[in-house]
N, C-alpha and C positions, 0 to 999 in steps of 0.2 A: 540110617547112616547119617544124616544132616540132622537129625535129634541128636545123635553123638556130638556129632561136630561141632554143637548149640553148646551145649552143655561142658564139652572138655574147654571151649572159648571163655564159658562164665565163669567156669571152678582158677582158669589161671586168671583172669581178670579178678576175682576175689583175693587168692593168694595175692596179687600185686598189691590190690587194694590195702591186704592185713598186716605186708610186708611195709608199707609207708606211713601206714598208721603205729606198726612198732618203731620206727625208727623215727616216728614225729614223737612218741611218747619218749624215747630216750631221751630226745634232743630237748624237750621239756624239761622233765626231770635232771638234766644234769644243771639246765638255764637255773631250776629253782634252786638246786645245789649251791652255783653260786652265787644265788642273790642271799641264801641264808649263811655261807661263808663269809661272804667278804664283809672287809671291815667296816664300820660304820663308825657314823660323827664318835663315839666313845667306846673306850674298850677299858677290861677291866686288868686291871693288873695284878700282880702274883698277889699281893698281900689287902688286895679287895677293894682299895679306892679308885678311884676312876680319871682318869688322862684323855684330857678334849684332845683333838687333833687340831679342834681351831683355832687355842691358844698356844698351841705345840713351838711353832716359831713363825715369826713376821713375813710380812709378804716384802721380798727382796725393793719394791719401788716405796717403800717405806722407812728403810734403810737409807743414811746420808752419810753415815759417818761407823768407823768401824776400831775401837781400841781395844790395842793388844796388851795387858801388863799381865809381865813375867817378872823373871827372879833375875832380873841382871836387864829386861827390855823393856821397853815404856814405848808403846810402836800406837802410830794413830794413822789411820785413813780416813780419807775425808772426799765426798761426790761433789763432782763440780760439771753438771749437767749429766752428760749420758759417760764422764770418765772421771775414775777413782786415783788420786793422786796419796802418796805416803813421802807425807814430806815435798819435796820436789819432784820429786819422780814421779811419772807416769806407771801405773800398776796396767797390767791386761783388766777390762773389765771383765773380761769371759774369765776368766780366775777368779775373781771376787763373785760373780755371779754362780759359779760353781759351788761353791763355798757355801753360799744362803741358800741355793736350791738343795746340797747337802744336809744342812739341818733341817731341811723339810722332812727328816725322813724318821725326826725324831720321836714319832708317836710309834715307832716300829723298836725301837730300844727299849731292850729290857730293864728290867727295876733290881737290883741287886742287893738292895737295903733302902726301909723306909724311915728308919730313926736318924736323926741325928748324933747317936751316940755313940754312930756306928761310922760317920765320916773319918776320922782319923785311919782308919782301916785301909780305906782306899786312896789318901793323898787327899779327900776333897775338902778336910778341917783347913790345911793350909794349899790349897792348889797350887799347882806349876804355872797355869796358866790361868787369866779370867780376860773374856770378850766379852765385851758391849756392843750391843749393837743398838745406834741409839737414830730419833728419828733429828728431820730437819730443826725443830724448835729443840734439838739438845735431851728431851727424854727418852730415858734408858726406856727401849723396846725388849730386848732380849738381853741377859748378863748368864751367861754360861763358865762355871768356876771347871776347868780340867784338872784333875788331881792325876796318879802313878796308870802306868801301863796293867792292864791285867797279864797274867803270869805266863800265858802264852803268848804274849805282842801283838793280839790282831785286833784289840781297842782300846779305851782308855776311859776311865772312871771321870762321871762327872755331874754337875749340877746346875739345875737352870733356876735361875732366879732365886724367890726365896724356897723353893719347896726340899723338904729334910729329903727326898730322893734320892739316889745314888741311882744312876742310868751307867750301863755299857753303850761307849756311841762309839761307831766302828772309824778303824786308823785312818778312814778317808778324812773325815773332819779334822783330825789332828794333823795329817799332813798338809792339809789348808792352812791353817791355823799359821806351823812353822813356814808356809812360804808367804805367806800374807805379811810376815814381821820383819823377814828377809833375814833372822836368825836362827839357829837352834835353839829352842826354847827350854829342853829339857838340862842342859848346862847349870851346876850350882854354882854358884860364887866361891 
């Protein structure tokens, strides 16, 4: 009887044993899952060239100055320590910080066209909108030209710097954009 009791003791000590050992193996396996998902310094994009993330857009403390030209606005912010002023007026910083930590997210936008010959399509031959974002000594960091809405409203076609690109960057940046200039920006003449 106590040989029994030996033995039924070490068969469920075993099973506990087997049962933590499958679930340390899952918890592995899914860890490596997403260490081979996630995204890394470069990824590739639809039509096969390659988009750093670290030249994606500027680190916000690198940023001093912020201009908006549109089709009727000519709008300039400018950092005067830790606060962003437009003109005389005091802006929220946490708004304009919004805004640059929003284009961080532009390695995650997709490529919708890689020619050039293909901007007119989207608004981005002549854009609605073009920001700078430029550092203390006055060079352009970042120049992002925004061209027309896509046909559903929930981004808007656009280009950074000189790259023949066309990106979808979602309505959050463009609703920055028009509160940063303190106009409607999409307005023709």
């Amino acid at each position: 009887m106590a040989y029994k009791l030996s033995l039924r003791r070490r068969n469920e000590r075993a099973r506990w044993w087997l049962r933590a050992g499958v679930w340390w193996a899952i918890f592995a396996g899914l860890l490596a899952l997403d260490r081979l998902l996630a995204p890394s310094e470069s990824r590739t994009v639809s039509d096969g060239s390659r988009a750093t993330t670290a030249a994606c857009a500027p680190h916000s403390e690198q940023v001093w100055r912020i201009g908006i030209a549109a089709r009727g606005a000519d709008v300039v912010l400018r950092r005067e320590g830790d606060h962003w002023y437009r003109g005389e007026q005091r802006m929220p910083s946490d708004l304009v910080q919004a805004f640059l930590e929003s284009l961080g997210s532009c390695a995650l936008w997709p490529v919708v066209a890689s020619q050039a010959n293909r901007w007119p399509e989207f608004g981005v031959a002549e854009p609605v909108a073009i920001v700078r974002l430029e550092a203390a000594d006055g060079a352009t960091l970042q120049r992002i030209a925004f061209g027309e809405n896509n046909p559903v409203g929930t981004g808007r076609y656009a280009r950074r710097n000189d790259d023949p690109q066309v990106f979808l960057v979602g309505a959050q940046q463009w609703y920055y954009v028009e509160l940063l200039a303190g106009v409607p920006l999409d307005k023709r003449p």
